[in-house]
C-alpha positions in Angstrom: -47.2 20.5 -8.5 -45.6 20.8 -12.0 -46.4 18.7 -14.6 -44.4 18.5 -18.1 -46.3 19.5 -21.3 -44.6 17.9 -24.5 -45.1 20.4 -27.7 -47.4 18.9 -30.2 -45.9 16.6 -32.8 -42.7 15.7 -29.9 -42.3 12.3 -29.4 -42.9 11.0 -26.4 -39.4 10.0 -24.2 -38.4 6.5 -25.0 -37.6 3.9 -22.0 -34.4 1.5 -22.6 -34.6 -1.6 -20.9 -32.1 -3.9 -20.9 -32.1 -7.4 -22.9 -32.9 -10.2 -20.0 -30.5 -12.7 -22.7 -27.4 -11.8 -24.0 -24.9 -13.4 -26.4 -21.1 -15.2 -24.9 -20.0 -11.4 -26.4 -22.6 -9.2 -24.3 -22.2 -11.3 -21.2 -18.3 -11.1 -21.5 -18.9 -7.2 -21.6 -21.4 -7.1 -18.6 -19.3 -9.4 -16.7 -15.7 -7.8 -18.1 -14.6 -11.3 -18.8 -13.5 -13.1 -22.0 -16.2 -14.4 -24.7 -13.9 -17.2 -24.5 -13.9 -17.7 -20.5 -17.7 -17.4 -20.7 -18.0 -20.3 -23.3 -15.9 -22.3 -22.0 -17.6 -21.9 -18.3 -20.6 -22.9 -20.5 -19.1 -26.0 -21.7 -18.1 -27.1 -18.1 -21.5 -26.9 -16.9 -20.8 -24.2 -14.2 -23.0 -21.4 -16.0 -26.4 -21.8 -17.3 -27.4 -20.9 -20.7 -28.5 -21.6 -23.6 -28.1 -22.9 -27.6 -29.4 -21.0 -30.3 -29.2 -23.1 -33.1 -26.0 -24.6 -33.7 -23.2 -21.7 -32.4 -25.1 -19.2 -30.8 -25.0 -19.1 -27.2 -27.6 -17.4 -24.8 -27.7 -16.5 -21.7 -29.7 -14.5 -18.8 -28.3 -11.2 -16.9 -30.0 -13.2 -13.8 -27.6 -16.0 -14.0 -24.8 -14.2 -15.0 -25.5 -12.0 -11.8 -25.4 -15.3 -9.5 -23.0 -17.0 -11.5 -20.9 -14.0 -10.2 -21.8 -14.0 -6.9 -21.4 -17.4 -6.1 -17.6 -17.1 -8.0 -17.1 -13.7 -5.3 -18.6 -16.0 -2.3 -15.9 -18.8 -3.2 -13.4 -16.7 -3.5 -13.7 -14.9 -0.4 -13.7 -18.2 1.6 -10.4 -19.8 0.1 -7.5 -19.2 2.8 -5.0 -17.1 1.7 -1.9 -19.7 3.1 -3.0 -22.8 0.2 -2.1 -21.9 -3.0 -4.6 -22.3 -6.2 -4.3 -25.1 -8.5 -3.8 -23.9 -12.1 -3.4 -20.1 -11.3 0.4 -19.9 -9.8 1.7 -23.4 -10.9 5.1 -22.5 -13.2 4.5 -18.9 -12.4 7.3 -16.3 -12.3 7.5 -12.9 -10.7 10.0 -11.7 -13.5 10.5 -13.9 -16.4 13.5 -11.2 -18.1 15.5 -12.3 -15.3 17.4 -15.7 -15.2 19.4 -17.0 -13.2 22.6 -16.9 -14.9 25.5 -19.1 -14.1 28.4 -16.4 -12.9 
């Protein structure tokens, strides 16, 4: 058995734990998703957080972990032959091209 001597005067290794609340900014960079999206998901009541004063938004990894999981469950349930409300509605494949008159 090893063990690992430190030379005198060597600080010792630090740990890094993660933050368990984060801002509308860090949990749009741990979820990938817009600050924007996650306030406004806020707002609607679908994700839990909480107010900081007047602005400032907080929020738990915890919930942002469900929050995603329940958003993957639901999405893996819709049936792919009825279309989405609000995602393809006025949606083109290639706006450059018109239909012209000839």
């Amino acid at each position: 058995m090893t063990h690992s001597r430190r030379a005198v005067g060597e600080a010792p290794s630090q740990l890094v734990i993660a933050p368990a609340w984060v801002t509308a900014e860090g949990a749009a960079a741990y979820t990938s998703l817009r600050p924007e999206f996650i306030k406004a998901a806020f707002r609607r009541g679908e994700l839990p957080g909480y107010r900081h004063g007047h602005r400032t938004l907080r929020f738990k990894l915890a919930d942002l972990d469900a929050w995603m999981s329940a958003a993957e469950v639901a999405a893996s349930r819709a049936r792919p032959d009825v279309p989405v409300p609000g995602i393809l509605a006025g949606f083109r494949t290639n706006p450059s091209r018109r239909s012209r008159p000839s």
